[in-house]
VOTOR-486271 format. One record per residue (C-alpha): residue number from 1; residue in one letter; x, y negated, z. Coordinates in Angstrom, 3 decimals. Layout:
N
 seq type       px       py       pz
 NUM    a        X        Y        Z
...
# end
This chain:
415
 seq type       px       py       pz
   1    x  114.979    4.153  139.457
   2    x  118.098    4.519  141.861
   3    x  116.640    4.627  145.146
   4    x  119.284    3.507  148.177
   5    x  118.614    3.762  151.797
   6    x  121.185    1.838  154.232
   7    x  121.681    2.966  157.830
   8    x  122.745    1.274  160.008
   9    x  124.671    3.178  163.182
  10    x  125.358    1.702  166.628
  11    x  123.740    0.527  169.737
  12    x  125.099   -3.127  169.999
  13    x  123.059   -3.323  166.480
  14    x  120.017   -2.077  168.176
  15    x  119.878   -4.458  171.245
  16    x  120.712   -7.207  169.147
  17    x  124.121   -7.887  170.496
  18    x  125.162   -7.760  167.028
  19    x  123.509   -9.028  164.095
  20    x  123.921   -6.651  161.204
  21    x  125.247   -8.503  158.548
  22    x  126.776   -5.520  157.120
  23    x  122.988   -4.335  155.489
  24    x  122.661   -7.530  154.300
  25    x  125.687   -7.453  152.489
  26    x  125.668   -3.827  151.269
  27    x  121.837   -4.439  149.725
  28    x  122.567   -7.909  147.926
  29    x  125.300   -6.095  145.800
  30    x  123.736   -3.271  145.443
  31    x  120.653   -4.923  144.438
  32    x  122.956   -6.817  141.812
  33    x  123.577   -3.642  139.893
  34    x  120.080   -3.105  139.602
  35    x  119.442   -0.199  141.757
  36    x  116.210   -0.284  144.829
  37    x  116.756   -0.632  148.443
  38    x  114.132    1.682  149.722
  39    x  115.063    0.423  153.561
  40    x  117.121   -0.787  156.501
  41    x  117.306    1.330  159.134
  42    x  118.904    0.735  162.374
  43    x  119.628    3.729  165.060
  44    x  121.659    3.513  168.182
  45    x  123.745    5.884  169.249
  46    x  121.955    8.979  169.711
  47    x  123.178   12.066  167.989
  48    x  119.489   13.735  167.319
  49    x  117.815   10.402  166.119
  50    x  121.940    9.822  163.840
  51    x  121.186   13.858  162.632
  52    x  116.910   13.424  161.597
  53    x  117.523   10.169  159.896
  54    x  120.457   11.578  157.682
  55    x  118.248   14.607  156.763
  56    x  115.170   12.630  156.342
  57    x  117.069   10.034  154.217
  58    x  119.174   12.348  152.137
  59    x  115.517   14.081  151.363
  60    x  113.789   10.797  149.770
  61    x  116.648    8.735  148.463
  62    x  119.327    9.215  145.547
  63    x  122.204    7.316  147.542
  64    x  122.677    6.830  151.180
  65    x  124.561    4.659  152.832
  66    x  126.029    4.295  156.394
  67    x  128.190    2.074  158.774
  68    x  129.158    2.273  162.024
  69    x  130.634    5.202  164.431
  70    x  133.447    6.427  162.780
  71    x  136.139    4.677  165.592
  72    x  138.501    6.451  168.264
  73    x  136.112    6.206  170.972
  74    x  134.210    8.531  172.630
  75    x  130.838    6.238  171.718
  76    x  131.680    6.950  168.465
  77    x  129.854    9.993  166.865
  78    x  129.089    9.614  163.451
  79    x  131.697   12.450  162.457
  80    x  130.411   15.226  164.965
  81    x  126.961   14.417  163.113
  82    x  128.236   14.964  159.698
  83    x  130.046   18.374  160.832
  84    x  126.629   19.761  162.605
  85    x  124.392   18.792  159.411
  86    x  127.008   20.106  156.895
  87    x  128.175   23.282  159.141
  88    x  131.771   21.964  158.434
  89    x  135.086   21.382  160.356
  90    x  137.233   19.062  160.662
  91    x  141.149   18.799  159.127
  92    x  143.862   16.598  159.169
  93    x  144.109   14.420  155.690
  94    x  148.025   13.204  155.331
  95    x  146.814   10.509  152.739
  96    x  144.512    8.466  155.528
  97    x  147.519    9.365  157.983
  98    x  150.159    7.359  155.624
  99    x  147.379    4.852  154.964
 100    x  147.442    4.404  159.176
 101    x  151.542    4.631  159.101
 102    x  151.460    1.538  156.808
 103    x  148.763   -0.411  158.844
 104    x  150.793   -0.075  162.352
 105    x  153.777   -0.248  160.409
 106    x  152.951   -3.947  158.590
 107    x  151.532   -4.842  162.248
 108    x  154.733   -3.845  164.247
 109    x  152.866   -1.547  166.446
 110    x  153.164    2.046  167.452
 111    x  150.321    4.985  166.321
 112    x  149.177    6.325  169.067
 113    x  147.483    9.956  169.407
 114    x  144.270    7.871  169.425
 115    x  144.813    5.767  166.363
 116    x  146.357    9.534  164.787
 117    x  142.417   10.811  165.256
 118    x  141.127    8.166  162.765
 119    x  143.119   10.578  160.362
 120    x  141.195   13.681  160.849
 121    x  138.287   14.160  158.843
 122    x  135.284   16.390  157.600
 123    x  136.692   19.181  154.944
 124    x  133.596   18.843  152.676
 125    x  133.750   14.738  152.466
 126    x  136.293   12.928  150.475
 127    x  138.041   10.200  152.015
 128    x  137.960    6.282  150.606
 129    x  141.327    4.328  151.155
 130    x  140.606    1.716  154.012
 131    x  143.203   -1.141  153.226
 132    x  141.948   -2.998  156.647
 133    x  141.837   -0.439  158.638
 134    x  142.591    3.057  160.319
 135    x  139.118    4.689  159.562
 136    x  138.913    5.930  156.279
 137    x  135.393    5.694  154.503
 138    x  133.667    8.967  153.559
 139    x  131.728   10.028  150.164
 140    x  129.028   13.805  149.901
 141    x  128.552   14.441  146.584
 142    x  124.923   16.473  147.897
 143    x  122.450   18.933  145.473
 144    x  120.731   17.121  143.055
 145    x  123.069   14.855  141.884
 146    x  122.651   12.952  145.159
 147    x  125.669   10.694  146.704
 148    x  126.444    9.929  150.617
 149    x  128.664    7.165  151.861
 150    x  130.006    6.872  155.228
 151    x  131.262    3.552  156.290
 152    x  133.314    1.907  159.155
 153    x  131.175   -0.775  161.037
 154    x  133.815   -3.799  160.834
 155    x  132.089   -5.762  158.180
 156    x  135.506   -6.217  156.744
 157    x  136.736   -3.048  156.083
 158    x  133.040   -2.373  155.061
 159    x  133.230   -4.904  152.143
 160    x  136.499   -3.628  150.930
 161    x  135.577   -0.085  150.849
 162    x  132.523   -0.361  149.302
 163    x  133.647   -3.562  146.776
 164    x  137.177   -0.936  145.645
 165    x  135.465    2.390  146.087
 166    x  131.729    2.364  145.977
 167    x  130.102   -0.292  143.318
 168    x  131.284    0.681  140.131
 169    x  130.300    4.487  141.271
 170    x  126.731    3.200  141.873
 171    x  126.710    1.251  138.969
 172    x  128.288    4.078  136.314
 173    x  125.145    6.398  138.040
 174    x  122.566    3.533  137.382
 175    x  123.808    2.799  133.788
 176    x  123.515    6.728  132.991
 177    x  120.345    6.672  134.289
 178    x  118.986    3.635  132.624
 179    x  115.493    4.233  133.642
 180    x  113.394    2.618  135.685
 181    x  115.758   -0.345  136.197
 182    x  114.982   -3.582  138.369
 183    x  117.213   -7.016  138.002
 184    x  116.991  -10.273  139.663
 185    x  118.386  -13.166  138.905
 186    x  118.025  -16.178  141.287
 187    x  118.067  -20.088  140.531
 188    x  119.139  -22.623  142.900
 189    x  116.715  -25.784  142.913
 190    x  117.462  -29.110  145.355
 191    x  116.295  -32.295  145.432
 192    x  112.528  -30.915  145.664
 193    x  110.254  -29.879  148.326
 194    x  108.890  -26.676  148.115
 195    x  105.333  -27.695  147.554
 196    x  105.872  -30.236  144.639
 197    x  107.993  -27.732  143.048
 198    x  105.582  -25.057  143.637
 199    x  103.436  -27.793  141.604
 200    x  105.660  -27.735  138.857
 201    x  105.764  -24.063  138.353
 202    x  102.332  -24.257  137.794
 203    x   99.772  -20.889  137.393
 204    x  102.524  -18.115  138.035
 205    x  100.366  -15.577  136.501
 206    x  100.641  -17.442  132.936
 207    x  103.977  -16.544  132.247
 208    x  105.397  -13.606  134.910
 209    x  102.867  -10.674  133.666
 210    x  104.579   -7.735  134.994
 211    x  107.468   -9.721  137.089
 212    x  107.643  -11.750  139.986
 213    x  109.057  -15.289  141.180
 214    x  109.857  -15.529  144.884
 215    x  110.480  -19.094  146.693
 216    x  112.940  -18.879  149.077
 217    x  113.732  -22.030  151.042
 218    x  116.921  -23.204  152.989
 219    x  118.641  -26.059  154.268
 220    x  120.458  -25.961  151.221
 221    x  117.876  -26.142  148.919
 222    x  115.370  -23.478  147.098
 223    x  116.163  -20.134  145.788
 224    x  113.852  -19.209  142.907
 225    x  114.593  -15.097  142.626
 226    x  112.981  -13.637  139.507
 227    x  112.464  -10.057  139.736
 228    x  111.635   -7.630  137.005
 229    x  111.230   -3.318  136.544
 230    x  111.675   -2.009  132.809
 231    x  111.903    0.977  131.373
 232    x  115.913    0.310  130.463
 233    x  118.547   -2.297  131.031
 234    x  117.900   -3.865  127.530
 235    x  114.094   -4.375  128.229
 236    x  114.832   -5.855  131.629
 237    x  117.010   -8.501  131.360
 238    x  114.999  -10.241  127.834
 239    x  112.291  -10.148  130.475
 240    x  114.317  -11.833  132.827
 241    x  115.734  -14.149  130.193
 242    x  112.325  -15.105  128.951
 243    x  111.097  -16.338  132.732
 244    x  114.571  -18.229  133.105
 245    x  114.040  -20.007  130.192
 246    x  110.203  -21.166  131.142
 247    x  111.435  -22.413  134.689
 248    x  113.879  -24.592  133.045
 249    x  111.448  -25.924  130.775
 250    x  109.558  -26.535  133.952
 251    x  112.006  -27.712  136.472
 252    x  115.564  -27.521  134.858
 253    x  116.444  -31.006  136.300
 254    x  116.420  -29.488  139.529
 255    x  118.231  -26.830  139.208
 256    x  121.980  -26.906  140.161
 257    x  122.992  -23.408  139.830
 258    x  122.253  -19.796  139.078
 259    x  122.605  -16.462  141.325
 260    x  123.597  -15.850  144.737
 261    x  126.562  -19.012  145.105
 262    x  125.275  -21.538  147.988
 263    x  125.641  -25.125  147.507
 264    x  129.423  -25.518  149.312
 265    x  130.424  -23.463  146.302
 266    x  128.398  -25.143  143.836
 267    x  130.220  -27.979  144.748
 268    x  133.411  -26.577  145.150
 269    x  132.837  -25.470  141.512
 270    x  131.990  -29.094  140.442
 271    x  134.908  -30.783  142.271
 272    x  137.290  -28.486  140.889
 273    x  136.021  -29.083  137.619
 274    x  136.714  -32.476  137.374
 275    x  139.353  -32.769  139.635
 276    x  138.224  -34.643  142.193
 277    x  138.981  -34.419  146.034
 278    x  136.979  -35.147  149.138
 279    x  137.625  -35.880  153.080
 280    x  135.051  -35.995  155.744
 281    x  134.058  -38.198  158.652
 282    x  132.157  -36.191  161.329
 283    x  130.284  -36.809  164.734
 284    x  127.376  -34.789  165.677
 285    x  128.202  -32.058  163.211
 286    x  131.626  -31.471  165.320
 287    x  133.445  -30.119  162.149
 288    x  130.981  -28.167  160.691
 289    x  130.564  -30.108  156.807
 290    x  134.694  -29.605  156.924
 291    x  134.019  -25.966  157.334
 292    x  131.938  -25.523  154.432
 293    x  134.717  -27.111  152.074
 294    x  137.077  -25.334  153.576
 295    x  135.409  -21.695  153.942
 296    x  135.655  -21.260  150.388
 297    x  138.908  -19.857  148.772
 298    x  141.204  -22.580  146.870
 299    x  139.346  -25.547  148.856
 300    x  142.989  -26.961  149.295
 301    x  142.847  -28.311  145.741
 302    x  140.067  -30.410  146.553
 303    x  139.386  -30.997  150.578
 304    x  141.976  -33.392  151.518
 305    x  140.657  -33.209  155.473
 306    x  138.926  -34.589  157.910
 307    x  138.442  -36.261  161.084
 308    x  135.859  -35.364  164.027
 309    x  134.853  -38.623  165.372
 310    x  132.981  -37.107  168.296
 311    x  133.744  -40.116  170.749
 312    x  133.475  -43.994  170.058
 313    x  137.478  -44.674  170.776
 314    x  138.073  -41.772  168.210
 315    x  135.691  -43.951  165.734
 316    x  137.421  -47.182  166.640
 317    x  141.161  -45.822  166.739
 318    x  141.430  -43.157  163.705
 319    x  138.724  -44.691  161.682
 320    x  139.010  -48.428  162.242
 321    x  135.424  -48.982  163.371
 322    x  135.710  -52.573  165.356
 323    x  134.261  -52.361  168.608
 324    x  132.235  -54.883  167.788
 325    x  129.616  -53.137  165.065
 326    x  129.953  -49.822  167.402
 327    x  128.546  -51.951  170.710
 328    x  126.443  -54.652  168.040
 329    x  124.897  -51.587  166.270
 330    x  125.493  -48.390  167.791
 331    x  127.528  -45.174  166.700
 332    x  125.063  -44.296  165.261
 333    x  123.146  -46.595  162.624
 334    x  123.753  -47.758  158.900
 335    x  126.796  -49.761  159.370
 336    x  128.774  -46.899  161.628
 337    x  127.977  -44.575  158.654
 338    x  129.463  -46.596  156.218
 339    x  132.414  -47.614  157.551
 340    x  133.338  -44.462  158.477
 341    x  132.606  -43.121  155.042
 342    x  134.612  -45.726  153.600
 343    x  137.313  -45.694  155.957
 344    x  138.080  -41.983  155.396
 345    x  138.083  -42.497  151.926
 346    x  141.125  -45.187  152.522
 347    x  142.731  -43.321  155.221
 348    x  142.823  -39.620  153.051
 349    x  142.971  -41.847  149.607
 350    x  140.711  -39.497  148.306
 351    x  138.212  -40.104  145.696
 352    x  135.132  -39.162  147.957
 353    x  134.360  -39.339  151.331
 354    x  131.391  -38.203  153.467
 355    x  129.936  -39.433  157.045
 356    x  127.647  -37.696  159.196
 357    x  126.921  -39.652  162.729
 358    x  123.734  -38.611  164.655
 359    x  121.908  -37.461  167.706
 360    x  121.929  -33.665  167.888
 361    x  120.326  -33.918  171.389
 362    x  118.874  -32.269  173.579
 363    x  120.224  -34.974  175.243
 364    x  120.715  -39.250  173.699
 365    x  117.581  -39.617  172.200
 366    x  115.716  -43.380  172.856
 367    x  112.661  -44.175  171.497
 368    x  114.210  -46.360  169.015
 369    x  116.348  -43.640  167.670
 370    x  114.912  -40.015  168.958
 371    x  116.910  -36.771  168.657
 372    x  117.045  -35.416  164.891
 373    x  118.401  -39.280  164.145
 374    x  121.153  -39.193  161.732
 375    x  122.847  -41.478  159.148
 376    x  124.841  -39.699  156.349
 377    x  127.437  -42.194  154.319
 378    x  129.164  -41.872  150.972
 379    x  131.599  -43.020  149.792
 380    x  133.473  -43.360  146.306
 381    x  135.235  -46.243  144.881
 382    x  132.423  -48.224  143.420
 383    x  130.161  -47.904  146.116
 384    x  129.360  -47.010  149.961
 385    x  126.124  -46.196  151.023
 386    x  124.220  -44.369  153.840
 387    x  120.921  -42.887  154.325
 388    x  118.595  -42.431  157.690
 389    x  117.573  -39.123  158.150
 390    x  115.194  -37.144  160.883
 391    x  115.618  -33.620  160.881
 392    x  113.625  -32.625  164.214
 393    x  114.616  -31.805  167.933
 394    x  116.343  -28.343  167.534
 395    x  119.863  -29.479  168.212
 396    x  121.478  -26.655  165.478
 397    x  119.083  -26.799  162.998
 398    x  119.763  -30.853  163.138
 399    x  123.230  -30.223  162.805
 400    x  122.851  -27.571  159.526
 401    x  120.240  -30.341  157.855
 402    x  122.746  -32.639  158.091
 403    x  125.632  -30.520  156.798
 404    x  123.588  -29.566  153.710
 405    x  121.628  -32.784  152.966
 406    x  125.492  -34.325  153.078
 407    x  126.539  -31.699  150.445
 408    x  123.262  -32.160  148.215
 409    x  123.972  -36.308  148.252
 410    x  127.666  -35.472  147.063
 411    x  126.418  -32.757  144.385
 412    x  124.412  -35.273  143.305
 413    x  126.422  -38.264  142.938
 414    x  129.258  -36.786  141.212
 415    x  128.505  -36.860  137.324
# end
């Protein structure tokens, strides 16, 4: 088994300025390829804690992996830690200079002696292009057959590093290997709560034997992550293979997808498919369901656009809502929902439309119609319909209910 340890490096991860996203990334692909995260680790900072956790992780792992510290700032030390644990020195490498001529060149900026540092480097580590950046990424190859990567903190330069550089090294050492292998493979269930498909599933310990089945719920839905250790790749995934097809025998009607793709792109995938296009009516969700179309690459081809109907003269002037229901009914309520469902539809001529009106709070809230309140239309060109909704008090996790339950009414409408 292919044991990886990620560290991350910096003090604004430590104190939570920052949420490290960059672990969570790195172990999710990683884990793909069928290696095990042994841990996270987070250090600030501090050049004795940076130089014990390198030689304590380097001692119990096969592949480490950092990010963070390698800038032009004095704050930035992960390169004077590298040079005291590997007795080395540092040298100029003319390849990561041109790579920073290009940058500030493409940019229209001048390299300054500070930007011309990012170019030195340790003499026993080999330098990984950094397309995004100036800070080139670093690989050890260490005794034993052991690898070290050193990584720039900016999440994207991170993810291009590691995605040209660093994957198909760790997955060449993990198919050599091809011993002690662990896969996942996750399904993506909606439409069910937890419980009643926890029902479904039945006696766990029937079919998994050696494996295990995780629940993982979301606004989105349910995750079901199937997890299995063989002796070889082979023997792995027919065990994985066998547990997919029980839980489809079990709950295949609720599942709408397979791996690590989130509903918006499950959607995506379905809209593209059959060619159909979509436009949005928002109020409480301020933008939010248009940014989950449009967050995903190619979304053009099927999210025609949207409007944010915050206020009740936007409602009345861009979507045609009379007056008249908005003071008779309310913005939000049944016939507000619909009309602005249906009137997007007309407006974008698309050939669905979705409506989200509600009361995110803290503030709004009656006792007729408390915060967490929200009606969610659809619309196609057969029908227009709208549902009522309470999702709670907690004025963002309102707003993310509503964004996915609008998604999950779409996914499921569309044949």
């Amino acid at each position: 088994m292919l044991k990886v340890s990620i560290i991350t490096i910096g003090d604004e991860v430590r104190i939570g300025q920052v949420v490290n996203t960059n672990a969570a990334w790195i172990a999710k692909e990683i884990t793909q390829l069928g290696a095990f995260i042994s841990n996270h680790i987070t250090i600030g900072d501090d050049f004795d804690l940076m130089l014990s956790t390198l030689k304590s992780e380097i001692n119990k792992n096969d592949i480490i992996i950092t990010t963070g510290g390698l800038g032009p700032t004095h704050d930035d030390i992960t390169k004077p830690v590298l040079l005291k644990y590997f007795n080395d020195e540092i040298i100029f490498d003319q390849n990561s200079f041109q790579n920073i001529k290009k940058l500030f060149n493409s940019r229209g900026r001048p390299i300054t002696d500070r930007n011309k540092l990012q170019a030195y480097i340790p003499s026993k580590s080999i330098p990984l292009l950094n397309q995004l950046g100036t800070a080139p990424g670093l690989m050890y190859k260490l005794p034993d057959d052991k690898l070290l990567f050193v990584l720039p903190g900016v999440p994207a330069e991170m993810k291009s590093i590691t995605s040209n550089s660093i994957l198909s090294i760790i997955e060449a050492k993990i198919k050599q290997q091809n011993h002690n292998v662990i896969l996942y493979k996750t399904l993506h269930v909606a439409g069910i709560f937890e419980s009643s498909l926890a029902d479904l599933v039945g006696d766990v310990d029937e079919f998994l034997e050696l494996s295990t089945l995780a629940f993982l719920p979301s606004y989105g839905g349910i995750r079901l992550r199937i997890g299995t250790e063989a002796e070889n790749f082979d023997i792995a995934q027919k065990e994985i293979d066998r547990i997919t097809e029980i839980l489809y025998k079990k709950v295949g009607q609720f599942i709408i997808g397979e791996d690590e793709l989130d509903l918006a792109t499950l959607l995506s995938e379905k809209l593209k498919k059959r060619k159909y296009t979509v436009a949005v009516a928002e109020s409480c969700t301020g933008g939010g369901l248009g940014f989950e179309f449009t967050k995903i690459p190619g979304s053009s081809s099927y999210f025609l656009g949207g409007v944010i109907s915050y206020s009740n003269s936007v409602k009345n002037e861009f979507l045609n809502i009379p007056n008249k229901i908005l003071e008779q009914y309310c913005a939000v309520s049944k016939e507000t929902a619909e009309l602005m469902a249906m009137n997007c539809r007309l407006k974008f001529n698309s050939d669905y439309s979705l409506s989200i009106t509600g009361i995110a709070g803290p503030d709004g809230g009656s006792e007729d119609k408390p915060v967490g309140t929200v009606w969610i239309g659809i619309s196609d060109k057969e029908q227009t319909t709208a549902k009522l909704f309470h999702f709670g008090n907690d004025r963002d996790l309102i707003r993310e209910r509503s964004i996915q339950t609008a998604l999950l009414m779409l996914f499921d409408l569309i044949k």
